[in-house]
DRENVO-968380 format. One record per residue (C-alpha): residue number from 1; x, y, z. Coordinates in steps of 0.2 Angstrom, whole numbers, plus 5000, padded with zeros to 4 digits. Each point is the difference from the previous one (the first is absolute). Example, Ala and Ser with C-alpha at 12.3 -4.5 7.8 and 13.67 -1.06 7.14 Angstrom:
! DRENVO-968380
pt n 1 | xx 5062 | yy 4978 | zz 5039
pt n 2 | xx 5006 | yy 5017 | zz 4997
END
This chain:
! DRENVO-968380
pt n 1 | xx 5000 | yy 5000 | zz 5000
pt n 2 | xx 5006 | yy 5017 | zz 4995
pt n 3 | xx 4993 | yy 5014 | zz 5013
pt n 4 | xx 5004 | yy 5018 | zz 4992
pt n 5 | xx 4994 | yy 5014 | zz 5008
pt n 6 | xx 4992 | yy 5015 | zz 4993
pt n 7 | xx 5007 | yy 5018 | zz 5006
pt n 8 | xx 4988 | yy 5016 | zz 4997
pt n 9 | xx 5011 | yy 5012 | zz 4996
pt n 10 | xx 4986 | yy 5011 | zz 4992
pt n 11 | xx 4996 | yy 5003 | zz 5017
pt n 12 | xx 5017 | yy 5010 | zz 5002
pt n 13 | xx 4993 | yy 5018 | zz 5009
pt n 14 | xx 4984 | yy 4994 | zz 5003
pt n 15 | xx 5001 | yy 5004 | zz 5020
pt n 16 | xx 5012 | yy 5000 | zz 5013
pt n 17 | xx 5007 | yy 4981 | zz 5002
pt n 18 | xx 5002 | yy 5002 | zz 4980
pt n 19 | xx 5009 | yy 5018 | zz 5001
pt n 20 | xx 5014 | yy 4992 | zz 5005
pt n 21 | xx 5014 | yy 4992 | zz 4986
pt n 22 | xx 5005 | yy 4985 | zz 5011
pt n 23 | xx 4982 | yy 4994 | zz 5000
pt n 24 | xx 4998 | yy 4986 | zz 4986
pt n 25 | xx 5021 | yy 4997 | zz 5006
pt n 26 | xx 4993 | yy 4996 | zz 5016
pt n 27 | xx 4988 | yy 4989 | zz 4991
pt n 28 | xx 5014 | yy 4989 | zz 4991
pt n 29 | xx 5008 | yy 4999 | zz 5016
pt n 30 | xx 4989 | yy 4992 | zz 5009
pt n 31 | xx 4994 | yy 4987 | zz 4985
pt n 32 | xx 5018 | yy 4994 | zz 4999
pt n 33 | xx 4996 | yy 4991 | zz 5019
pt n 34 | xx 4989 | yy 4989 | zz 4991
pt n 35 | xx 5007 | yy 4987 | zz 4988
pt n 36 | xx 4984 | yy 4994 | zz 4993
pt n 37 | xx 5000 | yy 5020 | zz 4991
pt n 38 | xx 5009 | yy 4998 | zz 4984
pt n 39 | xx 5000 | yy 5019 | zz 4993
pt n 40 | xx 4991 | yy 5016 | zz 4998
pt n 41 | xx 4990 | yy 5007 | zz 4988
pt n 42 | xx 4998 | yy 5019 | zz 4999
pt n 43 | xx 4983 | yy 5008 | zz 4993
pt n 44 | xx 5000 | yy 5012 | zz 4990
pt n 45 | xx 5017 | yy 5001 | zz 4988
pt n 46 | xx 4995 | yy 5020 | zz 4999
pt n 47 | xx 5000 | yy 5003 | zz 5019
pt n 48 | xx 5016 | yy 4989 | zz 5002
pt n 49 | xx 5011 | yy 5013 | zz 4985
pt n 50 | xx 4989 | yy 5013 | zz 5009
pt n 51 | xx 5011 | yy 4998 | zz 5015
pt n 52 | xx 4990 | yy 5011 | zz 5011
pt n 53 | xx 5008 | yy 5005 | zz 5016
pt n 54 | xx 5017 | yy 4990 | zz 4995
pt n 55 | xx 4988 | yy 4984 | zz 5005
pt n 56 | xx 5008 | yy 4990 | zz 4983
pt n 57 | xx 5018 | yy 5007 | zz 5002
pt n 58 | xx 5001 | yy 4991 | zz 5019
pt n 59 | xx 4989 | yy 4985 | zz 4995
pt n 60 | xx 5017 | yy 4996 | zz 4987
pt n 61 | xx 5011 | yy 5008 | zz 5011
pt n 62 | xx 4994 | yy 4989 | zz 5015
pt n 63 | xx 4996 | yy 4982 | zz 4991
pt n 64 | xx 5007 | yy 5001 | zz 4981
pt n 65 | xx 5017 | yy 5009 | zz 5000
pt n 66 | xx 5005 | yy 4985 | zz 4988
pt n 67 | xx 4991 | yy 4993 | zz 4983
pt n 68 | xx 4994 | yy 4984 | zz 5001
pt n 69 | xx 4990 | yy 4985 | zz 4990
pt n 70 | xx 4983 | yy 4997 | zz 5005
pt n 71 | xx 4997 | yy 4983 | zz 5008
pt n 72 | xx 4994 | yy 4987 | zz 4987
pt n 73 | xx 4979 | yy 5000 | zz 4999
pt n 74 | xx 4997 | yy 4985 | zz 5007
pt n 75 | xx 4987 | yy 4985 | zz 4996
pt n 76 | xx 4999 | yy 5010 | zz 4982
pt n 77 | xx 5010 | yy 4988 | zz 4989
pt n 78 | xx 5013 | yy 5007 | zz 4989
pt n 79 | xx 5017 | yy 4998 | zz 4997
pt n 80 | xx 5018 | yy 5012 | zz 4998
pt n 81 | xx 5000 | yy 5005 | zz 4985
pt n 82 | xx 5017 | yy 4998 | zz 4991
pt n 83 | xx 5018 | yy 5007 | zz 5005
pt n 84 | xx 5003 | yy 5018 | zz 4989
pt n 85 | xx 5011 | yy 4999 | zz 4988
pt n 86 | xx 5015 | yy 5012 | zz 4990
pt n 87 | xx 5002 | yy 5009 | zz 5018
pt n 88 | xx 5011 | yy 5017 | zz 4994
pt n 89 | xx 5008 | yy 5011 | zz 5016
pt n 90 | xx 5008 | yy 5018 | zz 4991
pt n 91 | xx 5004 | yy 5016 | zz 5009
pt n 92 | xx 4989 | yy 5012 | zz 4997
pt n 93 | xx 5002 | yy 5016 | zz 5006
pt n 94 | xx 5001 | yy 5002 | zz 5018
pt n 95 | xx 4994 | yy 4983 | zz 5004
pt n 96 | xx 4998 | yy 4983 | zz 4990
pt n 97 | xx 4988 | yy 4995 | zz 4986
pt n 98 | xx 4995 | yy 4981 | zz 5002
pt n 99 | xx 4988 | yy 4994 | zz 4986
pt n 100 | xx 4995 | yy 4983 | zz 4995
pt n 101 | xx 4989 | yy 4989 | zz 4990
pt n 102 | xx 4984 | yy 4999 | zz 5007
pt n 103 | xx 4995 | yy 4982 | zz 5004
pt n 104 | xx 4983 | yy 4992 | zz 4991
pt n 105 | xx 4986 | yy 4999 | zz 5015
pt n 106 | xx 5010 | yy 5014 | zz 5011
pt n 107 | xx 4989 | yy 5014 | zz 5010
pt n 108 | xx 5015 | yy 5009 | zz 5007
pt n 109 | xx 5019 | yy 4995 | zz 5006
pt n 110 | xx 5012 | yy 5002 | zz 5015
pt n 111 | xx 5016 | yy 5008 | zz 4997
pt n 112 | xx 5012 | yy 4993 | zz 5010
pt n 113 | xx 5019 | yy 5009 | zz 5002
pt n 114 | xx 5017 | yy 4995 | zz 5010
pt n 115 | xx 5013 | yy 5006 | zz 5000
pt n 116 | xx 5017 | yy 4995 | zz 4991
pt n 117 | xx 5001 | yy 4989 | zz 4987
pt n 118 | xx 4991 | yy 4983 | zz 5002
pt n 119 | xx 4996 | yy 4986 | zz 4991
pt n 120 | xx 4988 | yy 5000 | zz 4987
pt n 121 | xx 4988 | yy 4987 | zz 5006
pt n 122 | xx 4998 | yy 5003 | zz 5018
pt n 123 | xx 4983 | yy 4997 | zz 5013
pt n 124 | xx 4995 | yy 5018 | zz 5006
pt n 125 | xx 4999 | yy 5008 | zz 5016
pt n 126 | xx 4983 | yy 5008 | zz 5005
pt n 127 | xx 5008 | yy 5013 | zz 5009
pt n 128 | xx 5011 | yy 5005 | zz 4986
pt n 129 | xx 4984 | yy 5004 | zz 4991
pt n 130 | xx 5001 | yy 5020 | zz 4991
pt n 131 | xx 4983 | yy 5001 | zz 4990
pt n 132 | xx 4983 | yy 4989 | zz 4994
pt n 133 | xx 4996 | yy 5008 | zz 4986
pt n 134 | xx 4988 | yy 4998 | zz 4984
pt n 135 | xx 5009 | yy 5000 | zz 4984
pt n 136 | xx 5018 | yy 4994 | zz 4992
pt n 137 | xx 5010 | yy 5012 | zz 5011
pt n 138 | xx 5006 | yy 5015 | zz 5012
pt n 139 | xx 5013 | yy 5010 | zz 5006
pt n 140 | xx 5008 | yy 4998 | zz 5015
pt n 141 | xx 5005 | yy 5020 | zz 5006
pt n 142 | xx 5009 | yy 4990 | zz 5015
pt n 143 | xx 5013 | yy 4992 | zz 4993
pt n 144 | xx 5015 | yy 5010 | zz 5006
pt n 145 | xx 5016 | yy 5005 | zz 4987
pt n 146 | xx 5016 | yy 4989 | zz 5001
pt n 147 | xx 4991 | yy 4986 | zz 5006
pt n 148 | xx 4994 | yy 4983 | zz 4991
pt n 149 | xx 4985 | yy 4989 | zz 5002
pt n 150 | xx 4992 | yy 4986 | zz 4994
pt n 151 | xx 4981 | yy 5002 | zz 4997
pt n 152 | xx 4986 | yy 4983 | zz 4997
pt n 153 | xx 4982 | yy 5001 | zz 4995
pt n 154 | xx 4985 | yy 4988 | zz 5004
pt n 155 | xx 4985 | yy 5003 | zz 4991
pt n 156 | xx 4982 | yy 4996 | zz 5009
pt n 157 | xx 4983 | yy 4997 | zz 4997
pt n 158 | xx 4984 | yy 5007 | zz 5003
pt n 159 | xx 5000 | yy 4990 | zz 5018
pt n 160 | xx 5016 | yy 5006 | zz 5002
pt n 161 | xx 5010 | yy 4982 | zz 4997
pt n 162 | xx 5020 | yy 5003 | zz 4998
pt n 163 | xx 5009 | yy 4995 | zz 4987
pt n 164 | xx 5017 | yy 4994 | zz 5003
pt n 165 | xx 5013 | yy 5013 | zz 4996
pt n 166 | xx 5005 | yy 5001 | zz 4983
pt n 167 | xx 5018 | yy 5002 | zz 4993
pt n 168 | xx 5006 | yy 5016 | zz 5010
pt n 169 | xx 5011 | yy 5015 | zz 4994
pt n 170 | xx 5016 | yy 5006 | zz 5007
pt n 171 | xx 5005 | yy 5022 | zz 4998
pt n 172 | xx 5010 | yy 5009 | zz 5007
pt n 173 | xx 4992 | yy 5020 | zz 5002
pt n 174 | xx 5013 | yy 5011 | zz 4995
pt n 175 | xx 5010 | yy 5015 | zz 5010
pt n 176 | xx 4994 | yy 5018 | zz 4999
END
């Protein structure tokens, strides 16, 4: 059973207790003391870009400082779609441009980066996770001059089933 929780941020400003930009932080807070609550959901999209009262800004601060993969829909069926393919790492003006070949069945993908240079088939590190995306490719602003890094992608699904990585792409972001 997947229990997610749905957050009313459209009532952001409506009186006192929801004046206050730690309200809905305090909300995740106390969900995370009960396993059996999987996620949250946040109505509406407008009111949460709205960011009234800085409510949004602490709720990422607080609970979502890092991208992350959405746990797999459960008792839905599916299957990862394949791994991507042709993955290219360039620099790119003040940052790195990683592209790739977007994979048939693929809703989004994880962009994955370590540093140094690594080998090309590798498992992937959820903490080293840098961006979910939609599409066949970003640009990573945080890549820092002088240094190397080896990025992977995995593509997923709509119920968010991972890929294994495919072949990843070793750069080295150049000085000044």
């Amino acid at each position: 059973m997947q229990l997610t929780i749905g957050q009313a941020a459209y009532r952001v400003g409506e009186d006192a207790t929801w004046k206050k930009p730690a309200e809905l932080s305090r909300h995740l807070t106390l969900n995370r003391k009960y396993p059996a609550v999987r996620g949250d959901v946040f109505f509406s999209a407008a009111d949460l870009a709205a960011n009234r009262h800085g409510f949004a800004a602490r709720v990422r601060d607080d609970h979502y400082p890092r991208p992350a993969v959405p746990p797999v829909v459960q008792d839905r069926g599916g299957e990862a779609p394949p791994s991507t393919q042709d993955l290219r790492a360039e620099p790119a003006g003040k940052g790195v441009k990683v592209q790739w070949r977007p994979a048939k069945g693929a809703t989004a993908y994880a962009v994955y980066r370590v540093d140094g240079k690594r080998p090309g088939c590798a498992p992937v590190d959820p903490q080293r996770l840098i961006a979910n995306v939609r599409g066949g490719g970003i640009v990573d602003p945080s890549a820092k001059p002088g240094k190397s890094y080896t990025y992977y992608v995995t593509a997923l699904d709509r119920l968010h089933h991972e890929s294994a990585p495919g072949r990843g792409s070793t750069v080295t972001v150049p000085r000044g």
